[in-house]
C-alpha positions as CSV (number, residue, x, y, z in Angstrom):
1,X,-24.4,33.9,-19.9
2,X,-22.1,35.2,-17.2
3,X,-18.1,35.0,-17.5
4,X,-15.4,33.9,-15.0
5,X,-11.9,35.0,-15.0
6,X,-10.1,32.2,-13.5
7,X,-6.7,33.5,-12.0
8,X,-3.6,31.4,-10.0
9,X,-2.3,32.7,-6.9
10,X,0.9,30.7,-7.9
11,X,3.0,28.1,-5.4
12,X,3.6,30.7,-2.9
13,X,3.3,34.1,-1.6
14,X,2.1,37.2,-3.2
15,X,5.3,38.2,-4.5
16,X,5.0,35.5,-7.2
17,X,1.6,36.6,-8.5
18,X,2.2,37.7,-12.4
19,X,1.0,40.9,-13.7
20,X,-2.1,39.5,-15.2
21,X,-3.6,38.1,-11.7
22,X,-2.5,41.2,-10.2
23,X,-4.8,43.4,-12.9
24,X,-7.9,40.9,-13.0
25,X,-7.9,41.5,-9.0
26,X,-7.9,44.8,-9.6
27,X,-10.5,45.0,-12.0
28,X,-13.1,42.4,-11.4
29,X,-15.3,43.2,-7.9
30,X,-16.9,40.2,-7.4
31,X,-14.4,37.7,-6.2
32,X,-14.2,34.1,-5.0
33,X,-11.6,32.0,-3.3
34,X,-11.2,28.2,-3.8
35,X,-9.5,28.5,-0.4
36,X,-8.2,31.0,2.2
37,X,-5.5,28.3,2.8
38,X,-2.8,29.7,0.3
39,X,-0.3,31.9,1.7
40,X,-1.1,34.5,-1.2
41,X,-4.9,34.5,-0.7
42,X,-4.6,37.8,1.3
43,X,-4.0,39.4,-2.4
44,X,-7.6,39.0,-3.0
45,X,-10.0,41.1,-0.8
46,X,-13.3,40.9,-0.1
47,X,-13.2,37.7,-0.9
48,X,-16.1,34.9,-0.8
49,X,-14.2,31.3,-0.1
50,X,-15.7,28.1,-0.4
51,X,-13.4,26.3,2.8
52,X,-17.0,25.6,4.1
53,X,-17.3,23.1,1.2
54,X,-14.5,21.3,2.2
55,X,-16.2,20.8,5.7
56,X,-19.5,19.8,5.0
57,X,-19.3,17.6,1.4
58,X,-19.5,13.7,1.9
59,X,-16.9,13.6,-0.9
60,X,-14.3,16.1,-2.4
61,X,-16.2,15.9,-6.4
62,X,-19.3,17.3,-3.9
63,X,-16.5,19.8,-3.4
64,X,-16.1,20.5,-6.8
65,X,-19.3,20.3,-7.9
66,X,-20.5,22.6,-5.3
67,X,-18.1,25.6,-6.4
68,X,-18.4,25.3,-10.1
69,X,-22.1,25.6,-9.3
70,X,-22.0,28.4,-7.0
71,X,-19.4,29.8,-10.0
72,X,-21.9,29.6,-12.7
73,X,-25.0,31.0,-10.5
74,X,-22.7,34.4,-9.5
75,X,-21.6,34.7,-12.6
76,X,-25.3,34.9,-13.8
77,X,-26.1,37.3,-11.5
78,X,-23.3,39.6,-11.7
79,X,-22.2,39.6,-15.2
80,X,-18.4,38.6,-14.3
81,X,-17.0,37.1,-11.3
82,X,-13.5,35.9,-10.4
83,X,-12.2,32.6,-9.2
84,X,-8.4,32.2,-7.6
85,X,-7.3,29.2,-7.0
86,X,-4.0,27.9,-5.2
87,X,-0.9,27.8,-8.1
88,X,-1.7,27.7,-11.7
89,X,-5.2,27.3,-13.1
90,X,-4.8,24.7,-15.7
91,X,-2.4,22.4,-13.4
92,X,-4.1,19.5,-11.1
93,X,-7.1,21.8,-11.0
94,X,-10.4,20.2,-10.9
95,X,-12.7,23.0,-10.7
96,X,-11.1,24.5,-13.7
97,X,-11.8,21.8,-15.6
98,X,-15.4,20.8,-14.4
99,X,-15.8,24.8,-15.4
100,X,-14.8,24.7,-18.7
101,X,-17.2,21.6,-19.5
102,X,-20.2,23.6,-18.8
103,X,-22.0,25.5,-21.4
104,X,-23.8,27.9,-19.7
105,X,-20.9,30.1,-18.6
106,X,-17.6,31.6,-20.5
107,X,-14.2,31.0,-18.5
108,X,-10.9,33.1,-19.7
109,X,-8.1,31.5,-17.7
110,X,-4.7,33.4,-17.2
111,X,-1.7,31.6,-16.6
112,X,0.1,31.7,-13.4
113,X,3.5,30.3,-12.2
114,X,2.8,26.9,-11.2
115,X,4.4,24.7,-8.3
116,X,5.4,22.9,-10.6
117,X,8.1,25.2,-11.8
118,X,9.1,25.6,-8.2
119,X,9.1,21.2,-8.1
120,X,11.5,20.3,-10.7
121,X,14.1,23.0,-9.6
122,X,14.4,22.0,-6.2
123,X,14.6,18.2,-7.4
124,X,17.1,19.4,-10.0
125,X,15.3,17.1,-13.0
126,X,14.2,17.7,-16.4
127,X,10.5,16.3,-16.1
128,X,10.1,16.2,-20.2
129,X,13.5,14.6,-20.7
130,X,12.0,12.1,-17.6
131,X,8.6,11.5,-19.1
132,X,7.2,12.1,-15.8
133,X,3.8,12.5,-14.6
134,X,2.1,14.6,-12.5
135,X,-0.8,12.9,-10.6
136,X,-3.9,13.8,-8.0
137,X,-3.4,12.2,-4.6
138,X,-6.7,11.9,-4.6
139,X,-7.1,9.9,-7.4
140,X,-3.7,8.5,-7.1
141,X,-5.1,5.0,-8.0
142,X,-7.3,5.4,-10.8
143,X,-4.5,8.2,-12.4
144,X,-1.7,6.4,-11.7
145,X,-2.9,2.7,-12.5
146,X,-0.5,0.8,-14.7
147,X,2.9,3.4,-14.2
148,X,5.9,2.7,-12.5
149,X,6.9,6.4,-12.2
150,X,8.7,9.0,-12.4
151,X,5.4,9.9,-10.5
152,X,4.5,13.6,-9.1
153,X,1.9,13.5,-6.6
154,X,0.1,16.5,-6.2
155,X,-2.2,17.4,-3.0
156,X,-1.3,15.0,-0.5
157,X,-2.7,16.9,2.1
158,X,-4.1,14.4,4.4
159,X,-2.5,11.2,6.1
160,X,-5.7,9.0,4.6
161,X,-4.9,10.1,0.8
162,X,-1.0,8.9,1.6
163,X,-2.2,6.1,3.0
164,X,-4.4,5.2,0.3
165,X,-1.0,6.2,-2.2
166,X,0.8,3.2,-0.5
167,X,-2.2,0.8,-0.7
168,X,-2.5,1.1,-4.3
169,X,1.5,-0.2,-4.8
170,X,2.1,-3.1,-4.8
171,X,5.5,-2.7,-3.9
172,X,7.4,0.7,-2.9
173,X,10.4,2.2,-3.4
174,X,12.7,2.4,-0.4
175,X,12.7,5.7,-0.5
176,X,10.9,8.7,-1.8
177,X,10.7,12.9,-1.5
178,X,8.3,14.7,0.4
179,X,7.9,19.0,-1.0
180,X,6.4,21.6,1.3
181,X,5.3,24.4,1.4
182,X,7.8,25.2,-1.5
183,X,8.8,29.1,-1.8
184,X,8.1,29.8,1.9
185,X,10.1,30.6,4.6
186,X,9.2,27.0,6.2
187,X,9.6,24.9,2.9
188,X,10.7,21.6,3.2
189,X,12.3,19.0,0.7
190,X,13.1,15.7,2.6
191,X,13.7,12.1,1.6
192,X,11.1,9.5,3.9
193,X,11.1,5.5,3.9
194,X,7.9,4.4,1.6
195,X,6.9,2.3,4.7
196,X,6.8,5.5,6.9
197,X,5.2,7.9,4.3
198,X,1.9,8.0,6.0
199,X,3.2,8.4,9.8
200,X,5.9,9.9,10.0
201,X,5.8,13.8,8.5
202,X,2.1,15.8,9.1
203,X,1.1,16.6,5.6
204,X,-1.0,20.0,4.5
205,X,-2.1,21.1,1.5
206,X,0.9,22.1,0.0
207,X,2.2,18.3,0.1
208,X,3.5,17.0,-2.9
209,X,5.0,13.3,-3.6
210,X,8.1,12.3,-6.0
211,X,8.3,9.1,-6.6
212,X,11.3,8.0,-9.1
213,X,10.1,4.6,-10.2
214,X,8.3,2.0,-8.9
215,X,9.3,-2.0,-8.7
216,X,5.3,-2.6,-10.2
217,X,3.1,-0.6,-12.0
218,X,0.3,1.0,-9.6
219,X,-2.1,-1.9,-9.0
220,X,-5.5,-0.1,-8.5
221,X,-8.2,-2.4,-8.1
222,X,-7.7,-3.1,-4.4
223,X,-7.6,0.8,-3.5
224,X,-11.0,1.2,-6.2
225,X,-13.3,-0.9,-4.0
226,X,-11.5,0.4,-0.8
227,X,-12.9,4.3,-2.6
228,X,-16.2,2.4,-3.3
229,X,-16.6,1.0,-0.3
230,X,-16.1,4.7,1.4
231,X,-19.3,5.9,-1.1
232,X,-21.2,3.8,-0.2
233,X,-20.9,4.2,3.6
234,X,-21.6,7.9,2.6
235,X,-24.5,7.8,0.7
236,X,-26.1,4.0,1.1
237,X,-28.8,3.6,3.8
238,X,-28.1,0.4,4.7
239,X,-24.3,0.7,5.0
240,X,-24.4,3.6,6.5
241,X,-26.3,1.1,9.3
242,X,-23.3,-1.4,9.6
243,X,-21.5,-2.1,12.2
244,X,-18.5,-4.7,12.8
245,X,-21.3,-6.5,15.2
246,X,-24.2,-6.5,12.4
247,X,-21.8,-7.6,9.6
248,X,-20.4,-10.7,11.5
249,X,-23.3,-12.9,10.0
250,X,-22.5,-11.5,6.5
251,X,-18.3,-12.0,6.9
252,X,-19.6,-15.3,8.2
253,X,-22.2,-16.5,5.1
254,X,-19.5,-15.6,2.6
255,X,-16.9,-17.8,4.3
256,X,-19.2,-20.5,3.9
257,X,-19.6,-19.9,0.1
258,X,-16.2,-19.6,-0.3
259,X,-15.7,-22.8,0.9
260,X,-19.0,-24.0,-1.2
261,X,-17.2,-23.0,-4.3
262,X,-13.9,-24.5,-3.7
263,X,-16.0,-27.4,-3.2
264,X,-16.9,-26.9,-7.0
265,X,-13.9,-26.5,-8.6
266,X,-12.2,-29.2,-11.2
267,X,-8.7,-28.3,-11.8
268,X,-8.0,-30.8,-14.7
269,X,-11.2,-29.3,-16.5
270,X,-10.7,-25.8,-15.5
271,X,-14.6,-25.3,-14.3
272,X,-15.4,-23.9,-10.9
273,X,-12.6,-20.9,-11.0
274,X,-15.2,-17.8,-11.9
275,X,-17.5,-19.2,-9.2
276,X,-14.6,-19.1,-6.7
277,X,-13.4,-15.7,-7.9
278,X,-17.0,-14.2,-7.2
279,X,-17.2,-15.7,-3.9
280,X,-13.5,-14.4,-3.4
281,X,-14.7,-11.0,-3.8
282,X,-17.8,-11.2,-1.9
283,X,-15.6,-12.0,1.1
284,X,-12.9,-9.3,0.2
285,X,-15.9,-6.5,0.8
286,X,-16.2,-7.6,4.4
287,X,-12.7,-7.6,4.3
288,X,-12.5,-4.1,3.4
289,X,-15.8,-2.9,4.9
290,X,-14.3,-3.6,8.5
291,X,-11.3,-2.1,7.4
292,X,-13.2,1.1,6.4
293,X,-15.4,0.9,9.6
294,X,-11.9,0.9,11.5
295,X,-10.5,3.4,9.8
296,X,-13.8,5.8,10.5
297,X,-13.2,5.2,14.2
298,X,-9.6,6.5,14.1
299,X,-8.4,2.4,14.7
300,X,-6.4,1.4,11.6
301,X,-6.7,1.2,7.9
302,X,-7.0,-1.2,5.2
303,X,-3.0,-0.1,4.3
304,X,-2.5,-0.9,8.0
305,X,-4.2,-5.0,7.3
306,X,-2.1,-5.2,4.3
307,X,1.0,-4.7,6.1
308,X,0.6,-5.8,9.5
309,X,0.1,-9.7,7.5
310,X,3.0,-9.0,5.4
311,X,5.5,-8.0,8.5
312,X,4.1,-10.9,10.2
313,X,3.9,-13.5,7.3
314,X,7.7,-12.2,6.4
315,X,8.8,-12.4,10.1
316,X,7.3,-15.9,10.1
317,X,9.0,-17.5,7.5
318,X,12.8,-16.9,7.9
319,X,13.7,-20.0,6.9
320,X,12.4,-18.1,3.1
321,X,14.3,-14.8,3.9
322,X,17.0,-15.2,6.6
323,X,19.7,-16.7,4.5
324,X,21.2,-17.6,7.7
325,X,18.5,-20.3,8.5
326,X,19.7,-23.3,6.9
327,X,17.0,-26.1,5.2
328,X,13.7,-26.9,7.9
329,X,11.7,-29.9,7.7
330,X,7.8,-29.1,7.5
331,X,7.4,-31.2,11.3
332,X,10.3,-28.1,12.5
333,X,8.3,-25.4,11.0
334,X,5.0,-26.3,12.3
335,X,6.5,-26.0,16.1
336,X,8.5,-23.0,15.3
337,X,5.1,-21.5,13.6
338,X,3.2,-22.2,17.2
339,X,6.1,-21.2,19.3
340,X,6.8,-17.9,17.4
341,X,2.6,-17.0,18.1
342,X,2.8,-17.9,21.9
343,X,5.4,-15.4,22.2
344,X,4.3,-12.3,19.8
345,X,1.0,-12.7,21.3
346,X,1.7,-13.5,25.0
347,X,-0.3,-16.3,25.3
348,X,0.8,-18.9,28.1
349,X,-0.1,-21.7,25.8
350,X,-0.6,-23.0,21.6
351,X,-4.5,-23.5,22.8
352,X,-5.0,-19.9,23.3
353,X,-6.4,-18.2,20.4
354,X,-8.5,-21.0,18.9
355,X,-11.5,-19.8,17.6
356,X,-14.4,-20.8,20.1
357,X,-17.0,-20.6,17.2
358,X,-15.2,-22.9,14.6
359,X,-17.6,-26.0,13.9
360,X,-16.9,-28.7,16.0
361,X,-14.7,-31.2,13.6
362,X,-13.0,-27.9,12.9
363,X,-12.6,-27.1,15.9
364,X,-11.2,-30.8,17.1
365,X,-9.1,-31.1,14.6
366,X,-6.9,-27.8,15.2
367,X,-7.0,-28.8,19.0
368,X,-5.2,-31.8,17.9
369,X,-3.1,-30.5,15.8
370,X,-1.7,-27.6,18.1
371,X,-1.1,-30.8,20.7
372,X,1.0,-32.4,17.8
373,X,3.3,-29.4,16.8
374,X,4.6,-29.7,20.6
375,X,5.2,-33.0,20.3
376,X,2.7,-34.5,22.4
377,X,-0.4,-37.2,21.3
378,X,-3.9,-36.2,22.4
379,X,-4.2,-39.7,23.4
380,X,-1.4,-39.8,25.8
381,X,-3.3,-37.0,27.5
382,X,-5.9,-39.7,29.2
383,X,-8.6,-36.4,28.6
384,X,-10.9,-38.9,26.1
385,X,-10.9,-42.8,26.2
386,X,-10.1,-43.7,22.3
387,X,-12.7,-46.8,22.7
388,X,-15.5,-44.5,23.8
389,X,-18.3,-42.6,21.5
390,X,-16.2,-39.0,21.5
391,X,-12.7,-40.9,21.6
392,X,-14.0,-43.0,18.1
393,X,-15.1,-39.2,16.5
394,X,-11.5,-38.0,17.6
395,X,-9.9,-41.0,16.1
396,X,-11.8,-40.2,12.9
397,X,-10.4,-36.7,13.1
398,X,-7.3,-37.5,13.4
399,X,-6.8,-40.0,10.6
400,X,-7.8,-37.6,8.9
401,X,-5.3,-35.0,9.7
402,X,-2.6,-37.4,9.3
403,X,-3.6,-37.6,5.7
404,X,-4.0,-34.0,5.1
405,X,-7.9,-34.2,4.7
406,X,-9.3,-31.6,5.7
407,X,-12.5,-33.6,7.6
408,X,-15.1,-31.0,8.2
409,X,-14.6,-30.0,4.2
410,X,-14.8,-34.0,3.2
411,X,-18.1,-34.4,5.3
412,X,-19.5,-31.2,3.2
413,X,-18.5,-32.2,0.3
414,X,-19.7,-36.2,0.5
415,X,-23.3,-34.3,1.6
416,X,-23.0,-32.1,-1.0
417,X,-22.9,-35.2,-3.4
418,X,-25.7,-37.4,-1.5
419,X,-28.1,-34.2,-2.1
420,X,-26.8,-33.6,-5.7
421,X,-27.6,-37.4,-6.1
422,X,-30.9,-37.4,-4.5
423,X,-32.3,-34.5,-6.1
424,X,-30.9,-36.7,-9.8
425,X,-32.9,-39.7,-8.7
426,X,-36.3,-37.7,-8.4
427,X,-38.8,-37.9,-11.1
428,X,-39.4,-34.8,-12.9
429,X,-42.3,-32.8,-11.7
């Protein structure tokens, strides 16, 4: 059984290694870096680093998997190797702990000064009297699931993991502190708007997160299958092969059963709602698939979705959040909704933008109502004679309408019963 001496190279430069680290380097020949990225990794020479990992692994536990197996093997071989890694061995350290579950190797860890201690003085808190947590930005979802801070977010080195951060919140803070590069010459401590964190600052890996408190505990289910999602386009065949073109029949089928399963549900019994939940989330995973497919392609994100309908749901409906909008009538709201469209889109007209694939009651029935919101009757038009074969259907559809049935949903459904009543009346066998 080989051994490895796991040192920390501390938060910063050399000059903050201990004594200890400074002996082990000394002593042990065989050394390994987790990363030349750490300003004091030019304390340990003739060094073997494993940055290639980083660049080749499909996901960071390949990462550190990879090294703690590449650990064990040297140790092995040479009796007893040693393993630096950035700050202090035993905090937010994966490797370290993926070490010390194995059995075929012995580990001695020495302590090192962590960031940590470098953290709480530059925010000037006491993180026991706080109860704060310290977090992987990585996992910031599954870790932080179910807190509402104080929250210390540790390697938020890429603009993905702090846009992942912001998906998994329901709702953020205003504000929040972004730490650098703490105990070097460029260190930075600076406050940034929760809605900015992921665009407006370049992070690196000596990016930590401080977030006070949180309106809502961390909601993680929508960031796990987001994770999942990205898994499975790494190491699934078949979704590896998707594209936004090949999963258009999929996003399409789901729809559908979405729309079979509302079909089935009975409020005043309460029987229908698990079916509709499944079919939910079958049409949330084409939801996120083409947001992970986007965000592949450099486009936009999930967390880019999720707040692109919020602004424009919010921006929508001042009559809810301007208090200076005084009480609307639904007739008001439905012309202002049209009118506000035509002019954030810069279309020349409400028609624009209806889907040219929407089945054809569907389809005649948001024609006419786009007519209405302006104030103007299909029929006075003169397009379709309301005594002829396509002006009787259009009549149809607009009864319909002005009752609020949704027609192309009522001629499913009564089909949906003649075929449920059919197959009753057969004789068994």
């Amino acid at each position: 059984m080989g051994r490895v001496v796991v040192v920390g190279l501390g938060p910063a430069g050399p000059d903050l290694l201990t004594a200890g680290t400074v002996d082990a380097i000394a002593r042990v020949e065989r050394r390994f870096l987790r990363t030349t990225r750490h300003p004091a990794a030019v304390a340990v020479p003739d060094a073997q680093s494993f940055d290639a990992l980083y660049e080749t692994a499909e996901a960071i536990e390949d990462v550190y998997q990879g090294i703690v197996d590449a650990l064990v093997g040297a140790a092995a071989d040479a009796g007893e190797v040693l393993y630096a890694v950035p700050g202090s061995p035993v905090v937010a350290e994966r490797t370290v702990e993926l070490l010390q579950d194995r059995d075929d190797v012995e580990v001695e860890v020495l302590p090192a000064l962590s960031f940590l201690d470098l953290t709480w003085a530059r925010l000037g808190v006491d993180p026991v009297a706080l109860g704060a947590r310290l977090v992987d930005g990585h996992r910031f979802e599954v870790e932080a699931a179910g807190q509402r801070g104080p929250l210390l977010v540790a390697q938020c080195d890429r603009r993905d993991v702090l846009s992942d951060i912001k998906l998994a919140v329901d709702e953020g803070p205003a504000e929040v502190v972004v730490l650098q590069r703490l105990g070097l010459p460029d260190e930075s401590v600076a406050t940034v708007a929760w809605d900015d964190l992921d665009r407006s600052f370049e992070p690196d890996h000596l990016t930590s997160l401080w977030i006070p408190e949180l309106e809502a505990p961390v909601a993680g289910e929508v960031a796990q299958l987001h994770e999942l999602v990205r898994i499975l386009r790494a190491e699934c065949p078949w979704d590896r092969e998707q594209t936004h073109e090949s999963l258009t029949r999929h996003l399409l089928e789901e729809a559908y059963e979405v729309l079979d399963a509302i079909d089935q549900v009975d409020v005043e019994a309460g029987e229908g709602f698990e079916h509709l939940e499944e079919e939910l989330g079958d049409l949330l995973f084409q939801v996120v698939f083409h947001a992970v497919l986007a965000a592949e392609e450099g486009q936009f994100t999930l967390a880019d979705v999720a707040r692109g309908i919020h602004d424009k749901l919010r921006s929508r409906h001042p009559h809810v959040f301007d208090p200076a909008v005084g009480e609307t009538t639904v007739e008001e709201l439905s012309r202002d909704w049209e009118r506000r469209k035509v002019e954030e889109k810069g279309r020349a007209s409400v028609m624009d933008g209806i889907p040219a694939a929407l089945p054809a009651l569907a389809y005649a029935a948001k024609v006419q109502k786009k007519a209405a919101s302006q104030g103007v009757d299909w029929r006075a038009l003169g397009a379709v004679d309301p005594a002829s074969p396509e002006g009787q259907v259009l009549e149809l559809v607009d009864a319909a309408r002005a009752r609020g049935v949704d027609l192309e949903g009522a001629v499913r459904s009564a089909a949906n019963r003649l075929r449920d009543a059919y197959v009753a009346a057969q004789p068994e066998g």
